[in-house]
LOZAFI-199001 format. One line per field, with one value per residue (C-alpha): chain; x, z, y; residue number from 1. Coordinates in Angstrom, 1 decimal, padded with zeros to 4 digits. Layout:
! LOZAFI-199001
ch: (A,...)
c1: (X,...)
c3: (Z,...)
c2: (Y,...)
i: (NUM,...)
This chain:
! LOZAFI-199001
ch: (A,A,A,A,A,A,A,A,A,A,A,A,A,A,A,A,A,A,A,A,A,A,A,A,A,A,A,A,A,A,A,A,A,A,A,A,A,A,A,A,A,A,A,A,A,A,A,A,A,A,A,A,A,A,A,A,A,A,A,A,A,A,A,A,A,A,A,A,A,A,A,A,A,A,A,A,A,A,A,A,A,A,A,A,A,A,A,A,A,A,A,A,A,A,A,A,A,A,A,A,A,A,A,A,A,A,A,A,A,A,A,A,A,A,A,A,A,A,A,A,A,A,A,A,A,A,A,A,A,A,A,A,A,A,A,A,A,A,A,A,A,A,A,A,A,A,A,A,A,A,A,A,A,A,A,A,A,A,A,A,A,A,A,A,A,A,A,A,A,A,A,A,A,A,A,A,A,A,A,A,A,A,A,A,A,A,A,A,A,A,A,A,A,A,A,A,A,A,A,A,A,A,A,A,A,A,A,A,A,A,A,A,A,A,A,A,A,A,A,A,A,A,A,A,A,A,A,A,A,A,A,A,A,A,A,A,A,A,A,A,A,A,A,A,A,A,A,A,A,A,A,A,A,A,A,A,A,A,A,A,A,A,A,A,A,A,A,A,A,A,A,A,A,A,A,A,A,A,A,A,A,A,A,A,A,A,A,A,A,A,A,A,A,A,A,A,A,A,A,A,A,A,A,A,A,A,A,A,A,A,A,A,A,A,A,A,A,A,A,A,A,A,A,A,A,A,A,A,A,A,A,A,A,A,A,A,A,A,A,A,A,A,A,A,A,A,A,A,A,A,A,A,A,A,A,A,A,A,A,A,A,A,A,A,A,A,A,A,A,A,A,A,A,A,A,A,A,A,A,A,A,A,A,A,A,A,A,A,A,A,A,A,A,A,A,A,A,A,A,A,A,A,A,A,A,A,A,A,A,A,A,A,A,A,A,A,A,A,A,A,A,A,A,A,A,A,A,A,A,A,A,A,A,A,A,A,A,A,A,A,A,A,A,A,A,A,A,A,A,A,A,A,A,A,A,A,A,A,A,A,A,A,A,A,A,A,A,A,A,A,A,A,A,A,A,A,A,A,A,A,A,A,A,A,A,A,A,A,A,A,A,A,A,A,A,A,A,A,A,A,A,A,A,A,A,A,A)
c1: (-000.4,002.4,002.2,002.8,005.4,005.9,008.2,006.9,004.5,002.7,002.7,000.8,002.1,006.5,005.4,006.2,003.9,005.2,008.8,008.7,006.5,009.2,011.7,010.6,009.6,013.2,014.4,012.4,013.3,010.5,011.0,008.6,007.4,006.3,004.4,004.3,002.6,004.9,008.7,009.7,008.8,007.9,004.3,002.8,006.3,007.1,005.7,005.6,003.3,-000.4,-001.7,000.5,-000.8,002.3,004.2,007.6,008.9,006.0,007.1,005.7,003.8,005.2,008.7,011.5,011.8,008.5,008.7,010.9,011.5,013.9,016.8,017.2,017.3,017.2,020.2,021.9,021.0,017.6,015.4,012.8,010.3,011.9,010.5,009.2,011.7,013.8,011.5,011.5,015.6,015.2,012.5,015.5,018.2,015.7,015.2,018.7,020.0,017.4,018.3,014.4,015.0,015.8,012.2,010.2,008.3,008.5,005.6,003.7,000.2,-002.5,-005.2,-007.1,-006.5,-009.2,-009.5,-007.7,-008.0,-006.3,-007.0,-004.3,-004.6,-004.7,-003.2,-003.5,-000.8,-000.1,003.4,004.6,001.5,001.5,-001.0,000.5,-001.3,000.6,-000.6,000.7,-000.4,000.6,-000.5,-000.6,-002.3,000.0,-001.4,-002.4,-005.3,-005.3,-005.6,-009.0,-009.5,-012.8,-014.9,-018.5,-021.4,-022.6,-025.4,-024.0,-020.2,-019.8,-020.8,-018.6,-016.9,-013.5,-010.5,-008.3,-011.3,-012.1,-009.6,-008.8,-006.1,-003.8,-003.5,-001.7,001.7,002.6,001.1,003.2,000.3,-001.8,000.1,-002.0,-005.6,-007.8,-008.5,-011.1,-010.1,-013.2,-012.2,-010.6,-008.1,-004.6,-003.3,-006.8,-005.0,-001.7,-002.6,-004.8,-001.8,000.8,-001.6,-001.9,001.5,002.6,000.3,-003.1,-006.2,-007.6,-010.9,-011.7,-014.8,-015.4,-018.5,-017.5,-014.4,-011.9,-009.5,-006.5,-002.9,000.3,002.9,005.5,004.6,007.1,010.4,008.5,006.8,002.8,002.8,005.6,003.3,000.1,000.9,002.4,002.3,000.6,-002.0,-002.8,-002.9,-005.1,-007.4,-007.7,-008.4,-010.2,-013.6,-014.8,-015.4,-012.6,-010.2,-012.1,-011.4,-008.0,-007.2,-009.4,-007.3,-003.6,-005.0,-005.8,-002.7,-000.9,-002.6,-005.3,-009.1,-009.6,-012.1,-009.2,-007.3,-010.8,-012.2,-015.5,-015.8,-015.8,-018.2,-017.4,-016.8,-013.4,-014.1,-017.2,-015.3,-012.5,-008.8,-006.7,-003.1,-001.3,001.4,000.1,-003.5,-004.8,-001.6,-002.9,-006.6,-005.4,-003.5,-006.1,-004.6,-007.2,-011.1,-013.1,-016.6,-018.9,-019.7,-020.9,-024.6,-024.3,-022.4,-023.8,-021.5,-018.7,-020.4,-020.0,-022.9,-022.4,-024.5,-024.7,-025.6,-022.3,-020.7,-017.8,-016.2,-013.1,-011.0,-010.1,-011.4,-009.3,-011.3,-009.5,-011.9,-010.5,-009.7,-011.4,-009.9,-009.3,-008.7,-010.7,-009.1,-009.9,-012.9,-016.1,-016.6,-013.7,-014.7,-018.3,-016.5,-014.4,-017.6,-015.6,-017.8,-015.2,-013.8,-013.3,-012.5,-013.9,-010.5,-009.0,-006.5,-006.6,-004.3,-006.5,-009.9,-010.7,-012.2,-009.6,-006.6,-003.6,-004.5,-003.1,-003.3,-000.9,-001.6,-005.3,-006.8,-006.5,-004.6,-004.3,-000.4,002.4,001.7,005.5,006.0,002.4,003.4,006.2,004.3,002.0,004.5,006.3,003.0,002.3,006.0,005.7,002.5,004.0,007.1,005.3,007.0,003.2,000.1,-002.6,-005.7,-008.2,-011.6,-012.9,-010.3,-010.8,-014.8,-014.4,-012.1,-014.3,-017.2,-014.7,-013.7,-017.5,-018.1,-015.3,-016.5,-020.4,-018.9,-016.4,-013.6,-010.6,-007.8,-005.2,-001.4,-001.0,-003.6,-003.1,000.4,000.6,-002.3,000.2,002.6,000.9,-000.1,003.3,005.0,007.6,005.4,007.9,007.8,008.1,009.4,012.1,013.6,013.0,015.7,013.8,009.9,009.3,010.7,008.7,005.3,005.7,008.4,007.6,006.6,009.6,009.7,013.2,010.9,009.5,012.6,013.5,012.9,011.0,011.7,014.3,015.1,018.3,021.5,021.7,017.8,017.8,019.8,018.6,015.1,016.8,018.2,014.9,012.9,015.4,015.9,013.2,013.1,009.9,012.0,015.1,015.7,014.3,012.0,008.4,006.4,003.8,001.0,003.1,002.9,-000.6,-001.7,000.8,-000.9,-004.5,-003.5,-001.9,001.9,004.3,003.6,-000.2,000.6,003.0,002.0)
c3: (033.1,030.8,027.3,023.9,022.6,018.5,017.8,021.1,019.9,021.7,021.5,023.6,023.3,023.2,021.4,017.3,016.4,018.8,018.5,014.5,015.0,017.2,015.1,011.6,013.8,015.2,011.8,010.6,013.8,016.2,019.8,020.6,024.2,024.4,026.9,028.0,031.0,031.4,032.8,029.6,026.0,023.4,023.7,022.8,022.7,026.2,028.7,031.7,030.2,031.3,027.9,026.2,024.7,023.9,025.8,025.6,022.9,020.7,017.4,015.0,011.9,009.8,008.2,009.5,006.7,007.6,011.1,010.7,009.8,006.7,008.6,010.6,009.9,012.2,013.2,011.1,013.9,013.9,012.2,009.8,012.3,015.1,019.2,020.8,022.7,019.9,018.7,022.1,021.6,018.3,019.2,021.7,019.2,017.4,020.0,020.8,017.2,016.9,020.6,021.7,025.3,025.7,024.5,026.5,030.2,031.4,034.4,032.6,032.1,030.6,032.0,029.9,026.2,025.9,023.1,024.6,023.7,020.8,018.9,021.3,023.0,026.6,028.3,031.9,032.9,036.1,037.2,040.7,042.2,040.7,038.0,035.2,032.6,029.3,026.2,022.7,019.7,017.9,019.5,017.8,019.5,018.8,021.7,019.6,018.1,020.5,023.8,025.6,025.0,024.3,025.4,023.9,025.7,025.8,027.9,031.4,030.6,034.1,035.6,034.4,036.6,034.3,036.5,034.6,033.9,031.0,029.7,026.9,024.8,025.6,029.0,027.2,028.4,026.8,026.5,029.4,032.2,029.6,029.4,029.5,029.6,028.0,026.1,024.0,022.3,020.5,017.9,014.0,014.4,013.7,017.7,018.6,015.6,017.0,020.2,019.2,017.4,020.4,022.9,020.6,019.9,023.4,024.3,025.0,024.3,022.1,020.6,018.1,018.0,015.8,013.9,010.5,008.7,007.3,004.8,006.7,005.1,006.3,007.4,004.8,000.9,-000.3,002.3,001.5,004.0,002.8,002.9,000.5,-001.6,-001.4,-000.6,-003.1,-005.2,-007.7,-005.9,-005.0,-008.7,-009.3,-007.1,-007.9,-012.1,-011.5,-010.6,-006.9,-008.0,-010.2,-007.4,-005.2,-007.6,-007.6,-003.8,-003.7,-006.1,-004.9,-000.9,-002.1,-004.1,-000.9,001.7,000.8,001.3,005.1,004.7,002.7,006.2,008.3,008.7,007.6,004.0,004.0,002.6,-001.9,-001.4,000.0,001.3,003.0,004.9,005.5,005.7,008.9,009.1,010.7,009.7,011.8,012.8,010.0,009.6,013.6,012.5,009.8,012.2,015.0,017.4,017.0,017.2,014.6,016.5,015.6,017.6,021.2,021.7,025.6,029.1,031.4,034.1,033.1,029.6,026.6,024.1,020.3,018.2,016.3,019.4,019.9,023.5,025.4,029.0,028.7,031.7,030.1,028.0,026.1,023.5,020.6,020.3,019.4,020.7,021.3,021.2,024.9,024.8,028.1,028.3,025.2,025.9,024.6,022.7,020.7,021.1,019.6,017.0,016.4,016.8,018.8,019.7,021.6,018.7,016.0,015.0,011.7,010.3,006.8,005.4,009.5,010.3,010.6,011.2,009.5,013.0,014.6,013.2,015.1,016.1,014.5,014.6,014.1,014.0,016.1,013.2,012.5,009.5,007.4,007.1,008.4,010.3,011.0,007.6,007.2,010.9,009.5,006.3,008.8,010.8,007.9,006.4,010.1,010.2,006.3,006.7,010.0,008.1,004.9,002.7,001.5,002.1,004.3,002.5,000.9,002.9,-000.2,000.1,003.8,003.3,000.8,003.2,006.2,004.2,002.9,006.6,007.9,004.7,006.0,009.2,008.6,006.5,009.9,006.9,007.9,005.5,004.2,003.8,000.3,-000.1,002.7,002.3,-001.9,-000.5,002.2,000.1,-003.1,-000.4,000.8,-002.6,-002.1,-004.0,-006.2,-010.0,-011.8,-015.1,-013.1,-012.3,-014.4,-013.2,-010.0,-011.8,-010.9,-007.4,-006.7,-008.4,-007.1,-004.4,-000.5,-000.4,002.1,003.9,002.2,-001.2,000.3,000.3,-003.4,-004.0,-002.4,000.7,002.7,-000.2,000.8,-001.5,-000.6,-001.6,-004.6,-003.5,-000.3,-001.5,-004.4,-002.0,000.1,-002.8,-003.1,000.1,000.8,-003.2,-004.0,-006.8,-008.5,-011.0,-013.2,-015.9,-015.5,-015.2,-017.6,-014.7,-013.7,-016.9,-017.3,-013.8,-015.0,-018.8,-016.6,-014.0,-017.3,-019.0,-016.7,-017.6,-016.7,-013.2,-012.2,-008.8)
c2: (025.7,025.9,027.2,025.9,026.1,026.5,023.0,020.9,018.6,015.9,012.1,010.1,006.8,004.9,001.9,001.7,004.6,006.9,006.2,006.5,009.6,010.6,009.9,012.0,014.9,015.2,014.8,018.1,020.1,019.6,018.7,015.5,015.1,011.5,010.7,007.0,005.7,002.4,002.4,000.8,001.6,-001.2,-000.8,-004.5,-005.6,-004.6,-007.7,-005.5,-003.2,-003.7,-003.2,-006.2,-008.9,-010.6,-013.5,-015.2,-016.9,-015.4,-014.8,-012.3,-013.1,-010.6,-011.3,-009.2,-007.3,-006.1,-005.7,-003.1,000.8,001.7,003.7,000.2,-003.4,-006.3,-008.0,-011.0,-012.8,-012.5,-015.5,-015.0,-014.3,-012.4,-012.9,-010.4,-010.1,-009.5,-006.5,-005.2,-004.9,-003.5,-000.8,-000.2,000.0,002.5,004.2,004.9,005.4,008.5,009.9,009.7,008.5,011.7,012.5,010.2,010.6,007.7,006.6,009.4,008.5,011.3,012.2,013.6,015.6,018.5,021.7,024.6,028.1,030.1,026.3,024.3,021.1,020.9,017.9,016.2,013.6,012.5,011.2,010.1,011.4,015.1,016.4,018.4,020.9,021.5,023.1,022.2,023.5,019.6,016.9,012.7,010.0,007.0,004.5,001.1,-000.1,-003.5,-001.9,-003.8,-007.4,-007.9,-011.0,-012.3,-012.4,-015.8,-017.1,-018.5,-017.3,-016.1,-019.5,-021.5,-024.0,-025.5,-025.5,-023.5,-020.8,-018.2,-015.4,-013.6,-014.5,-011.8,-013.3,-016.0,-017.2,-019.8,-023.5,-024.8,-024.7,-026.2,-029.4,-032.5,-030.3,-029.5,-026.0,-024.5,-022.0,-019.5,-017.2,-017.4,-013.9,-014.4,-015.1,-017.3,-019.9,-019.5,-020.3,-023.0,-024.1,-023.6,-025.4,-028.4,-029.3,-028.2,-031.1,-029.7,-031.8,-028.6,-027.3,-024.8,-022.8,-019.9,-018.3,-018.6,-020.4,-018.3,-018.9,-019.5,-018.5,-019.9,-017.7,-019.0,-020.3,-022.4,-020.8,-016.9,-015.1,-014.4,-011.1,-011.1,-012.8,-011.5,-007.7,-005.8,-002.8,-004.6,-006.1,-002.3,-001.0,-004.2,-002.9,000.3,-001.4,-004.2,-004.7,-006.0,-009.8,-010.2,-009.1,-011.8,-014.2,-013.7,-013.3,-016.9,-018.1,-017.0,-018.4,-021.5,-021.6,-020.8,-022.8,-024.8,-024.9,-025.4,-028.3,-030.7,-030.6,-031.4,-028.1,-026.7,-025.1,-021.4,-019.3,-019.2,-015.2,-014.6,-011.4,-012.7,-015.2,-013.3,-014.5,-015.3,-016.8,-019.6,-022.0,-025.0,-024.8,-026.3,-029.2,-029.7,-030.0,-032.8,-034.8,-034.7,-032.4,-029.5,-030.3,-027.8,-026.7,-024.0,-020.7,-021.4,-021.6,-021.1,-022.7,-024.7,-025.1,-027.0,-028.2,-025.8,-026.5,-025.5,-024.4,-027.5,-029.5,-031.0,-030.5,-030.1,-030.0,-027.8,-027.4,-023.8,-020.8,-018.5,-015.9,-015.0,-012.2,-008.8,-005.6,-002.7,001.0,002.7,006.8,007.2,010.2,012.1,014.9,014.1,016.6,014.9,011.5,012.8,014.3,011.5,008.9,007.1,003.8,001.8,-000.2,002.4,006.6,008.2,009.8,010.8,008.4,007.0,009.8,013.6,014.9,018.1,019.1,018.9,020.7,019.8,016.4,013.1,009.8,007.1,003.0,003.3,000.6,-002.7,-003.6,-006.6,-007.4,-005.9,-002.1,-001.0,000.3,001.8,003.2,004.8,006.5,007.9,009.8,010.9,012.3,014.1,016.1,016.7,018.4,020.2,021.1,022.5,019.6,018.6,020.5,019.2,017.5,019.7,020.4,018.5,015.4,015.3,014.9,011.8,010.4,010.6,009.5,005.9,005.9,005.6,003.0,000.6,000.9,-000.1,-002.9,-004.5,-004.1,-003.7,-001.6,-003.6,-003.2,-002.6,-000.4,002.0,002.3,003.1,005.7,007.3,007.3,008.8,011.7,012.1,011.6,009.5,006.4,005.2,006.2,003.3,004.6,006.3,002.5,000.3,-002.1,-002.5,-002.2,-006.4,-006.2,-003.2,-004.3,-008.0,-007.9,-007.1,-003.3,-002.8,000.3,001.4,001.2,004.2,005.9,006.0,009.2,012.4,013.6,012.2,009.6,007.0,006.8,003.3,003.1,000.9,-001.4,-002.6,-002.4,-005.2,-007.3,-007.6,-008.4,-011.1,-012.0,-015.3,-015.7,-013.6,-012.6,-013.4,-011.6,-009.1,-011.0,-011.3,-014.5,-015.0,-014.5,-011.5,-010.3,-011.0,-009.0,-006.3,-005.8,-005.5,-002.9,-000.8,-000.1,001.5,005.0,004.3,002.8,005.6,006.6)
i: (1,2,3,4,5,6,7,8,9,10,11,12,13,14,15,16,17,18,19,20,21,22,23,24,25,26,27,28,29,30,31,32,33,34,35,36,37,38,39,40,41,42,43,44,45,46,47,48,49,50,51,52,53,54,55,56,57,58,59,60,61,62,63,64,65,66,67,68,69,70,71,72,73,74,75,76,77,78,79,80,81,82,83,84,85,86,87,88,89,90,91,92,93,94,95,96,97,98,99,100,101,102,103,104,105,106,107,108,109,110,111,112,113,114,115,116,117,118,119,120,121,122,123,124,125,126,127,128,129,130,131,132,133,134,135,136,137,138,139,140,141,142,143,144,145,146,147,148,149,150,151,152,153,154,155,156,157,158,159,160,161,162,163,164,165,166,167,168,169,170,171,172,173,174,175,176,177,178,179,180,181,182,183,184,185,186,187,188,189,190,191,192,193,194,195,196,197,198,199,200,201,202,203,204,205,206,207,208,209,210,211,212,213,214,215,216,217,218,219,220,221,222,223,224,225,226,227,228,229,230,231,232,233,234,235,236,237,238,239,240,241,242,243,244,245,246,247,248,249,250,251,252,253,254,255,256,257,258,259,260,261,262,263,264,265,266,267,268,269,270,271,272,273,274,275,276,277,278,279,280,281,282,283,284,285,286,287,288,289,290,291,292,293,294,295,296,297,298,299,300,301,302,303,304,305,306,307,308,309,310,311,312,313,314,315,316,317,318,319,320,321,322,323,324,325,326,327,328,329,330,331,332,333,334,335,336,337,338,339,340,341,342,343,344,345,346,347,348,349,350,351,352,353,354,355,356,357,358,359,360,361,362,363,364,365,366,367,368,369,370,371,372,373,374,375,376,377,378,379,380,381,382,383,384,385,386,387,388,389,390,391,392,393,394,395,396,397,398,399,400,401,402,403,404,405,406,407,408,409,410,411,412,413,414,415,416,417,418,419,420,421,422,423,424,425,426,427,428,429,430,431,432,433,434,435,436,437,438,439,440,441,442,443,444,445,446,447,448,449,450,451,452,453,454,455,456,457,458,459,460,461,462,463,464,465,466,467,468,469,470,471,472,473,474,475,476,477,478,479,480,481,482,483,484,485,486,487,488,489,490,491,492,493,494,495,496,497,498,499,500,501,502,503,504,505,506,507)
């Protein structure tokens, strides 16, 4: 077995997390060793890995600003929205600006990641036939969140007899062998409306089942992408000021500003409590729903055959089955003593801040959660935490600190909430400081309370700040219109005298 060495460290994992991982520990002087079981890296946005759920021609639903890390922006050429093949090149680009081919094992898949002694990590991979044990004192696990589709169990699933069949949504390839049938489509996540969406005006005959009605955002709100909209710095100080119903309130309010209630295009009325319901996001499921292209149905009551019965009594005789169902976590290969420590369940892993487990100094985590919005520049925050703490640029959390995180961690998790963009990445910044101080510019204080919390924002100041900082975090505030200029509106100002003056909501 070969030893550790002091600057190797370990990342299991070439998609986003590991290549920005990759990228700030190279940056600090480490030597990454990624380790990536495919031929290709790209993660999700690589089609020839097993694990993708992607297909061609699919588009992202986070603006490009967003789907992107600060040292690189996408290409003029690039729409709004980019394809995935399109993020596949620029996770190449990436990739090759930062010299980390060099760092990557391609074909490489691990085995299995165990304690060690002298408190290292040991690590299994197996490549072209031929086990390999390595020891590393550093190791990050950066292999997705949205690894194992996950299907329902519903009474007499496995019998039924449609011609097209039953899959999970990230077998989806587009709505071409779909032409002319007809598709159910169960689940209310993001892709399941998509989908839905896709199949219908690709000339499907579709229905819609799900358990409860979300509220349902559209990708764009008047020409600006949501998250622009709805995830900013201030909606994170709000939170932090304003109590639990009025911040419902609110969200309520700016969704239905922004898309509608789903039963005035023909959908059923979600529950009053927006954070009961939950929100989801598609620019043309519920326009399809209005115009008759998409059938609403509640959750499936069971399958007989070729008949799927509802739980309303209403039927169906689908020729085809997709589940928009979810994902489920897959580290087979961590030990179980980790995986206890971890309480790893198959769908979720009790961690500080998502990233570190006070048990388990030297092991990180980057992007293993589901996130509300955009996860590349909450992706990036997370590496730059890791080789900051590795570096000695900011200390590791206190015993204390790491015990209140755990304990929020195992509250989220009892509650199915998800962490959302805004608020997880002001918190990983705040830790790392490079949070933006917001007396320190004032000519930029509406585009970073209200504009698109960018991942150049992050690099204002702090480590590794940008000279060229301020202005590009300007011009993507401006760049779909979220803001114009510098003066408030008066609901701007009103949100902005709640969450406190600017010396109060310094970070």
């Amino acid at each position: 077995m070969q030893h550790p060495k002091g600057r190797q460290v370990a990342i299991i994992g070439a998609g986003p997390g590991g290549l920005v991982s990759a990228r700030w520990l190279l940056q600090h002087g480490f030597e990454p060793i990624l380790f990536e079981a495919g031929d290709r890296l790209g993660g999700q946005w690589n089609l020839c890995s097993a694990a993708s759920a992607t297909w061609p021609g699919m588009r992202t639903n986070t603006s490009r600003v967003m789907s992107a890390f600060s040292d690189l922006d996408h290409g003029i050429d690039v729409a709004t929205y980019p394809r995935q093949d399109q993020m596949l090149a620029y996770l190449e680009r990436y990739a090759a600006r930062f010299d980390l081919l060099r760092c990557i094992r391609f074909g490489t898949r691990v085995e299995r990641l165990e304690a060690a002694e002298g408190g290292c990590w040991r690590l299994r991979s197996r490549s072209a036939g031929r086990m390999r044990e390595e020891s590393f004192s550093q190791v990050i696990v950066a292999t997705g969140a949205q690894a194992v589709p996950q299907l329902p169990d519903i009474p007499g699933m496995a019998n039924f007899t449609g011609a097209l069949g039953i899959a999970h949504t990230a077998r989806y390839k587009g709505a071409e062998p779909y032409r002319g049938r007809s598709v159910l489509v169960a689940g209310c996540s993001i892709s399941a409306l998509e989908i839905a969406s896709d199949l219908a005006f690709g000339g499907a005959n579709v229905t819609a089942a799900y358990r409860r009605q979300r509220y349902i955002v559209p990708k764009l709100i008047a020409g600006v992408p949501a998250e622009h909209v709805l995830f900013h710095r201030a909606a994170a100080l709000a939170g932090e000021a304003l109590p639990a119903e009025a911040l419902a309130e609110g969200l309520k309010a700016a969704v239905l500003r922004a898309g509608g209630a789903p039963d005035q295009f023909g959908a059923p009325a979600p529950d009053a409590n927006v954070f009961a319901a939950g929100i989801s996001q598609s620019q043309g499921f519920l326009p399809a729903v209005a115009e008759g292209r998409v059938t609403v149905r509640p959750w499936i009551d069971r399958i007989d055959g070729g008949t799927v019965r509802f739980t309303d009594g209403t039927v169906a005789t689908p020729e085809a089955i997709l589940f928009g169902t979810g994902y489920g976590l897959s580290v087979p290969w961590l030990a179980p003593d980790i995986a206890r420590t971890l309480n790893y369940d198959g769908r979720g892993l009790d961690l500080h801040a998502h990233t570190f487990h006070p048990d388990l100094r030297g092991l990180a985590f980057v992007g293993l959660y589901n996130l509300v919005g955009p996860y590349l520049p909450v992706l990036e925050l997370q590496a730059r935490w890791i080789a900051y703490t590795l570096a000695g640029l900011t200390p590791m959390p206190s015993p204390t600190q790491m015990a209140q995180g755990l304990a929020a961690c195992r509250a989220m998790r009892q509650r199915g909430q998800q962490p959302v963009l805004h608020d997880l990445a002001v918190s990983l910044a705040r830790q790392i400081g490079v949070e933006p101080d917001l007396a320190r510019w004032p000519e930029l204080e509406r585009a970073l309370l209200f504009g698109p919390l960018s991942p150049v924002s992050f690099r204002l100041q702090g480590p590794d700040r940008l000279n060229d900082a301020p202005t590009r975090t300007l011009a993507v505030a401006q760049a779909f219109g979220a803001i114009r200029g510098p003066e408030f509106t008066p609901e701007e100002l009103r949100l902005r005298s709640l969450i406190g003056s600017r010396e109060a909501v310094v970070a």
